[in-house]
C-alpha positions as CSV (number, residue, x, y, z in Angstrom):
1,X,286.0,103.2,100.6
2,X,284.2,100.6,99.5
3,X,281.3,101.8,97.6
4,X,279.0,100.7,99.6
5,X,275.8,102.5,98.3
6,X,274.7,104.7,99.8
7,X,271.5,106.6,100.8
8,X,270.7,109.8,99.2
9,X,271.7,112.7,101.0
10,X,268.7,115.5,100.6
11,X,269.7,119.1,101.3
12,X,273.0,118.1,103.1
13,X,275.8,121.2,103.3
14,X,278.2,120.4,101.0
15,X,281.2,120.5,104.1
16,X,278.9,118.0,105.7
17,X,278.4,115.3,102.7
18,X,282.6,115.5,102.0
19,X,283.2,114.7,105.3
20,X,280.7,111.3,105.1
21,X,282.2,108.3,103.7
22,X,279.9,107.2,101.3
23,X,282.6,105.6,99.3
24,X,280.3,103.2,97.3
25,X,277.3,104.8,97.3
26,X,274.5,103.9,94.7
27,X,272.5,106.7,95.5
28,X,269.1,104.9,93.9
29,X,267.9,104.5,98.2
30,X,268.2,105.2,101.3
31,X,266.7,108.4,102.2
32,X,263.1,109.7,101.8
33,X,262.3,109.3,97.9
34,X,260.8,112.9,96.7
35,X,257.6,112.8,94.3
36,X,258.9,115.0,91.9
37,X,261.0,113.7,89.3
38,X,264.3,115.1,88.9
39,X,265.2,116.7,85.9
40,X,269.3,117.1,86.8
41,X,271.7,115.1,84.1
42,X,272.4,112.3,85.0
43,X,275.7,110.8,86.8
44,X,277.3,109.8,83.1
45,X,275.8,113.1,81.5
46,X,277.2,114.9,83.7
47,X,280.7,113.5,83.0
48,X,280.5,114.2,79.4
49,X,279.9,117.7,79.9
50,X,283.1,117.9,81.0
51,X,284.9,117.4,77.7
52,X,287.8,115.3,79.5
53,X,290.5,113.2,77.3
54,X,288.9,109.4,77.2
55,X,290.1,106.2,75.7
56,X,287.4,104.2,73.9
57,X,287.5,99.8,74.1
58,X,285.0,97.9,76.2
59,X,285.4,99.5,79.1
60,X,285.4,103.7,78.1
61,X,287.3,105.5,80.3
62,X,287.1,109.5,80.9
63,X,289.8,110.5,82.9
64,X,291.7,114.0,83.7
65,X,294.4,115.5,81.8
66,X,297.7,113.8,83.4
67,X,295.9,110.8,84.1
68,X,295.8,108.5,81.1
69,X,298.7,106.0,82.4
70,X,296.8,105.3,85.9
71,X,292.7,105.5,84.4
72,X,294.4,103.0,81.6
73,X,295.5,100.7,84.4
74,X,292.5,101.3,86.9
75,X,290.4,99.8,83.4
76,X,292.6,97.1,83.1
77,X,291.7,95.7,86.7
78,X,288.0,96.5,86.4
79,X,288.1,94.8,83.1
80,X,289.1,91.8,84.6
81,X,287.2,91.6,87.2
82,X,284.2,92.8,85.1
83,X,285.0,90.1,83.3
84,X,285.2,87.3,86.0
85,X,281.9,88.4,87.4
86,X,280.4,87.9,84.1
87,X,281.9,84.0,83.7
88,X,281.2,83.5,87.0
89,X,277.7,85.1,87.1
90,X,276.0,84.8,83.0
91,X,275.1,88.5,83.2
92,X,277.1,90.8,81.3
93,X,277.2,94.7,82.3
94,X,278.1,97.6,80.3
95,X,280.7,100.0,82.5
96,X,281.8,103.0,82.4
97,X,285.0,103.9,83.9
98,X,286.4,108.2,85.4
99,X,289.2,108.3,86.9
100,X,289.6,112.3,88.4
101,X,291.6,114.3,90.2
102,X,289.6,116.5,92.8
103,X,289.3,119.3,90.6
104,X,287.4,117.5,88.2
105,X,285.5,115.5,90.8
106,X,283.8,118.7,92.0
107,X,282.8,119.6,88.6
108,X,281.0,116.4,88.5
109,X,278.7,117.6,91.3
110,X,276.6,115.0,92.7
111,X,279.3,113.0,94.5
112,X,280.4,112.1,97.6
113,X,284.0,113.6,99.0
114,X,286.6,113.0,97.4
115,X,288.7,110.5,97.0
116,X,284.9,107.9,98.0
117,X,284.9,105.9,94.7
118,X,281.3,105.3,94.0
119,X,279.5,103.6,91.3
120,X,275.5,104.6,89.7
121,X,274.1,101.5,88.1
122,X,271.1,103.5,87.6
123,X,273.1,106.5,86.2
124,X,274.7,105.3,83.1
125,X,276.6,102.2,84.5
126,X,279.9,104.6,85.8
127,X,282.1,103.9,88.1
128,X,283.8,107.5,89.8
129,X,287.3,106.8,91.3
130,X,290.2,108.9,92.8
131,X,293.6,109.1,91.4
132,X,294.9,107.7,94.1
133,X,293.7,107.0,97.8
134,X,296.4,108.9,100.1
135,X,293.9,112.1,101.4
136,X,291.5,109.3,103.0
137,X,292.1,109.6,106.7
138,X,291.8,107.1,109.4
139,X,294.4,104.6,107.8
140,X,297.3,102.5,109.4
141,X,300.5,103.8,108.8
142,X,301.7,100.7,107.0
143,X,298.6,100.2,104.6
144,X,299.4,99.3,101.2
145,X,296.5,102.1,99.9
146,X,297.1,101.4,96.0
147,X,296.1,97.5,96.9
148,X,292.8,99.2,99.3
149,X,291.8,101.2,96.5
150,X,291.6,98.5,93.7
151,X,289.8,96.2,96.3
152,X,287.3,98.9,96.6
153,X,287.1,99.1,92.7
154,X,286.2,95.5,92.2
155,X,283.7,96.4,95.3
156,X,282.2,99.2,93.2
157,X,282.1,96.6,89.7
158,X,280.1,94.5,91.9
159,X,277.4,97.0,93.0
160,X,276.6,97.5,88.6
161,X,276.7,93.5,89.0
162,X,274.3,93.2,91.8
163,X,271.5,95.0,90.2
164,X,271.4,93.5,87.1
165,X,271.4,89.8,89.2
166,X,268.4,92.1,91.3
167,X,270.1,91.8,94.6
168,X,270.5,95.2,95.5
169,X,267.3,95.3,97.7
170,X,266.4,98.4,99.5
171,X,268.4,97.8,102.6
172,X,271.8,99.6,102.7
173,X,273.7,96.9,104.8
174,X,272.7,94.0,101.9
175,X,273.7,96.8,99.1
176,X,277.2,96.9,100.7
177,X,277.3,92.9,101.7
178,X,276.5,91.7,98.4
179,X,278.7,94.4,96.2
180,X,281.2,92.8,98.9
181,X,281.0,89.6,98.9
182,X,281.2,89.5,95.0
183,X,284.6,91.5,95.1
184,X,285.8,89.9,98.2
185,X,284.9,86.2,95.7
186,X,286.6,88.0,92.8
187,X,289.9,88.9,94.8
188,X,290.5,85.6,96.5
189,X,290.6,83.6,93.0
190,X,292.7,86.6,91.0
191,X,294.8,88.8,94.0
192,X,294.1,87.4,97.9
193,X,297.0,90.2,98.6
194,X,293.9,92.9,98.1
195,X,291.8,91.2,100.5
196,X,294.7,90.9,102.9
197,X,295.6,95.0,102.6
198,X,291.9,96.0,103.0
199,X,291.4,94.0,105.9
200,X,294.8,94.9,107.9
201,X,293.7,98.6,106.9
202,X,290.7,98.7,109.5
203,X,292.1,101.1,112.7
204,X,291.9,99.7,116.2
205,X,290.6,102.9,117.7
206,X,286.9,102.0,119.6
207,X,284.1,103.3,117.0
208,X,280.8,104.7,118.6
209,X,278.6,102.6,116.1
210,X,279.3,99.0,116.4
211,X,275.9,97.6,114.6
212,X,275.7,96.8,111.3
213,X,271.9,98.3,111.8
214,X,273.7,101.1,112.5
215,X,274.4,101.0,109.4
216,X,271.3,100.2,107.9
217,X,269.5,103.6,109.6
218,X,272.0,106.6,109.4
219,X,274.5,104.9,106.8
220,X,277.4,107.4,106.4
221,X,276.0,109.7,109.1
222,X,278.2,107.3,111.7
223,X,280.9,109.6,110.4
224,X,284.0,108.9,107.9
225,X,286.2,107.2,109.8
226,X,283.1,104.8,111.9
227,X,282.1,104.0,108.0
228,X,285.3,102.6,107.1
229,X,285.5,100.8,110.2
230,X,282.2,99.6,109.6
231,X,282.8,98.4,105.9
232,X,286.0,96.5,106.1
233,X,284.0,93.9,108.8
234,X,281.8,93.5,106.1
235,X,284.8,92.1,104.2
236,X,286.1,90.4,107.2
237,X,282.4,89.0,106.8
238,X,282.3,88.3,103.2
239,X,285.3,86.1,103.6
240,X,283.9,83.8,106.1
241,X,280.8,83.7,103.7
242,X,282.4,83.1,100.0
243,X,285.7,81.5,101.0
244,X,285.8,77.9,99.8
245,X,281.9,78.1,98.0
246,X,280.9,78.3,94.4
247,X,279.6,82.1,93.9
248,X,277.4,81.6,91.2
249,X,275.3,78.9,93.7
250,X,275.8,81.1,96.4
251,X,274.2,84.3,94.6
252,X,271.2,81.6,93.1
253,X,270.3,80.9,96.6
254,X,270.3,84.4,97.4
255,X,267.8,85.3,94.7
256,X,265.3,83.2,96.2
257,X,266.1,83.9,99.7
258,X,266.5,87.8,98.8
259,X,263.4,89.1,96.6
260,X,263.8,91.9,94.7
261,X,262.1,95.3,96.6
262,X,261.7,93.0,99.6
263,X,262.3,95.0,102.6
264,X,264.0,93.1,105.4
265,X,265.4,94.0,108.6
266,X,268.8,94.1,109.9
267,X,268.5,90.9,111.8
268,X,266.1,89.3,109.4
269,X,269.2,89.5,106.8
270,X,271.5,88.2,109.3
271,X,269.7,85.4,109.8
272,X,268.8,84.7,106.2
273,X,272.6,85.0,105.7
274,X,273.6,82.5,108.5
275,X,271.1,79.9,106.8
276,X,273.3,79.6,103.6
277,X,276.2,80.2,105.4
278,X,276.2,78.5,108.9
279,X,278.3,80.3,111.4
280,X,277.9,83.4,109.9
281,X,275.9,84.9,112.8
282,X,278.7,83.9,115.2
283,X,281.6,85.7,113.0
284,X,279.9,88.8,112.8
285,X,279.5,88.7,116.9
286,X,278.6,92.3,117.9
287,X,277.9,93.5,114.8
288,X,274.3,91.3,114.7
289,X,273.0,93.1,117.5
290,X,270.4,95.6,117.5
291,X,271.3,99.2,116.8
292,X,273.2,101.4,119.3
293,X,271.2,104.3,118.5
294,X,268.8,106.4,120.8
295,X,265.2,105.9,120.0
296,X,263.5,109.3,118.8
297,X,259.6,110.1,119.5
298,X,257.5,112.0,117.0
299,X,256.6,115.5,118.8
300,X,254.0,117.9,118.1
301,X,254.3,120.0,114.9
302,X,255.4,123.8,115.3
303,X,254.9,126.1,112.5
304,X,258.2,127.7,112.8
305,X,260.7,125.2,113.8
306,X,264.1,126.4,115.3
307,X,266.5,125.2,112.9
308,X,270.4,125.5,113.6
309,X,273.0,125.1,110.6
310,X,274.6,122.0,112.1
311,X,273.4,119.1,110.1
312,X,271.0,116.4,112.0
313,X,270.5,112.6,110.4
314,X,268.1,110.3,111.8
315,X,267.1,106.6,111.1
316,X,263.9,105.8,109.8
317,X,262.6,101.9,110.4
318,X,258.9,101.6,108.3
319,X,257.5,98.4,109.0
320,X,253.9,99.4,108.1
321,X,254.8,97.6,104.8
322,X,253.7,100.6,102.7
323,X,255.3,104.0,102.1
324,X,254.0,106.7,104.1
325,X,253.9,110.4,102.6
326,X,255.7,112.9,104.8
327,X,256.3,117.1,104.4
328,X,259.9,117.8,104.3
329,X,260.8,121.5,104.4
330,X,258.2,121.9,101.6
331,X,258.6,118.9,99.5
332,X,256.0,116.0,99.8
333,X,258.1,113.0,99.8
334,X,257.4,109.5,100.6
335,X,259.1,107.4,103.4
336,X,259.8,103.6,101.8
337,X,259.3,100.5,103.7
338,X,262.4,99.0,105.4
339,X,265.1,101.4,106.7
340,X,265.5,104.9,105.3
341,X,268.1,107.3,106.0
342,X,267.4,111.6,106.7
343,X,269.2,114.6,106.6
344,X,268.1,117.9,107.3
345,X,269.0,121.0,109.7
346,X,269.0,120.3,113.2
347,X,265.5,121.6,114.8
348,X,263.9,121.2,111.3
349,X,260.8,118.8,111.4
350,X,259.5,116.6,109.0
351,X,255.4,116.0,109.3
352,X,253.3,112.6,109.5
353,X,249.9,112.2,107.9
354,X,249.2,111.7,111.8
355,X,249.8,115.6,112.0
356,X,252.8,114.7,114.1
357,X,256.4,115.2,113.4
358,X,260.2,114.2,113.6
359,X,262.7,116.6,114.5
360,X,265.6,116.3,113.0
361,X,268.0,115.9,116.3
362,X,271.6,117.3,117.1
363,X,272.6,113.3,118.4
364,X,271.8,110.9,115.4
365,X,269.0,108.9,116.6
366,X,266.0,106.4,114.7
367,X,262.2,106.3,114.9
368,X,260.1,103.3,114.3
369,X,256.8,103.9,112.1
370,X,254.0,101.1,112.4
């Protein structure tokens, strides 16, 4: 729902990646990072291939054939806010706007289930969206989804935003924070009703992962509806931290406190966050503490690993402050530093330079490589 970037999912079933909620995914981290260049168009190449009707201005917008009178509006809101983010900010950002049904979507290939808006700031500057937001599951019955889904457009300007101000970092949570907290500032000087509608959308039903670290490790592999959950207390948390302060301060402070391709961890963020806005720690309660999941063991290597179709993710926290190379079902990959997220058949092991390995696990779990 709210673009929160997300990690790249490697070699995920395609059933398995629709059912995640990686609604603002920038899919430039998260996820070991394979040596090989990829030679697959990119996201805005890829949506020029397919030949759909588009309307030319500042904003371009490709949309599909029926859907010229909502990707027209969708631009109009995005061009604002675009717009207000580059007063507010003095950056400027080129965007890209497709609005699709599913049909079209799927075409696309290299997207997250539909209806996840997401945006690739490292892809041609394109924001995906739905038409509309009424297949996502999980939501009240009284939830105004039209006002959700623009919130979560303004989310997915602000992830474009955030890396040309080089705050996107390499830590999932502060991708999702920042995009945030820039359309959560956006919203409550232009349309507070947004806010209000996203944040009365959350479900009441208990979540299994409760951590924003949770977060940080396995990203949408907490499951659709544990996502959402997860992503409209960052808004609940964005409000406490712009209402009532001047955004462009805010984000100078956050340069200096947030350096580019810094790796930090989950509580260091926290922390760093509660120092330019005090109290912030307190509001977000729970969420601060350390991650629920179980704590995996690297195993000795087999050469034929058991593997089972089911899809295993597991949470990888490198604080040797290097990467480290790894073997993934053939491919040498590297692990960054900070938190990556994996996915990969369950019983399928990935191998350390040490000669051991990780298996990838039925029960989402992380490992911690010093």
């Amino acid at each position: 729902m709210i673009r929160f970037v997300s990690a790249r999912v490697r070699g995920v079933p395609t059933s398995f990646a629709c059912m995640l909620l990686c609604c603002f995914l920038l899919p430039w981290s998260g996820g070991a990072q394979a040596l090989a260049a990829s030679s697959t168009p990119d996201a805005f190449h890829r949506l020029l291939a397919l030949r759909l009707p588009h309307a030319d201005g500042v904003i371009p917008v490709y949309y599909s054939r029926g859907l010229r009178a909502v990707a027209l509006r969708d631009r109009a809101d995005i061009s604002d806010c675009a717009a207000w983010y580059s007063r507010q900010l003095h950056v400027t950002v080129p965007v890209t706007l497709a609005v699709l049904r599913k049909s079209d979507w799927d075409r696309v290939s290299g997207l997250m289930g539909y209806p996840m808006a997401q945006a690739f700031a490292d892809q041609g500057n394109v924001i995906f969206m739905p038409k509309s937001f009424a297949s996502y599951p999980g939501q009240k019955a009284h939830v105004n989804l039209e006002k959700k889904l623009a919130f979560i457009a303004f989310h997915e300007t602000g992830h474009l935003y955030q890396r040309a101000l080089h705050l996107e970092g390499p830590d999932l949570f502060m991708q999702e924070f920042v995009a945030t907290m820039l359309a959560t500032a956006y919203a409550l000087s232009r349309q507070p009703g947004l806010v209000d509608a996203t944040l009365s959308s959350r479900t009441d039903a208990p979540q299994r992962y409760t951590s924003f670290e949770d977060m940080d490790l396995i990203y949408e592999g907490v499951g659709f509806d544990n996502y959402d959950w997860l992503q409209v207390e960052t808004v609940r948390l964005a409000v406490y931290f712009v209402k009532g302060q001047d955004l462009s301060g805010l984000v100078r402070t956050m340069q200096e406190v947030f350096r580019e391709g810094r790796a930090m961890s989950n509580h260091q963020i926290l922390s760093s966050l509660d120092a330019i806005r005090p109290g912030l720690l307190a509001q977000a309660g729970a969420l601060a503490h350390p991650t629920t999941l179980n704590l995996l063991r690297t195993e000795t290597c087999v050469s034929a690993a058991a593997t089972q179709d089911a899809t295993g993710v597991f949470g990888v926290r490198n604080e040797t402050g290097h990467t480290i190379a790894v073997m993934d079902d053939g491919v040498n990959e590297v692990l960054l530093p900070g938190y990556t997220a994996e996915y990969g058949k369950v019983g399928r092991q990935m191998r350390l330079p040490t000669g051991e390995c990780i298996t990838y696990p039925s029960v989402p779990g992380y490992i911690v490589l010093q």
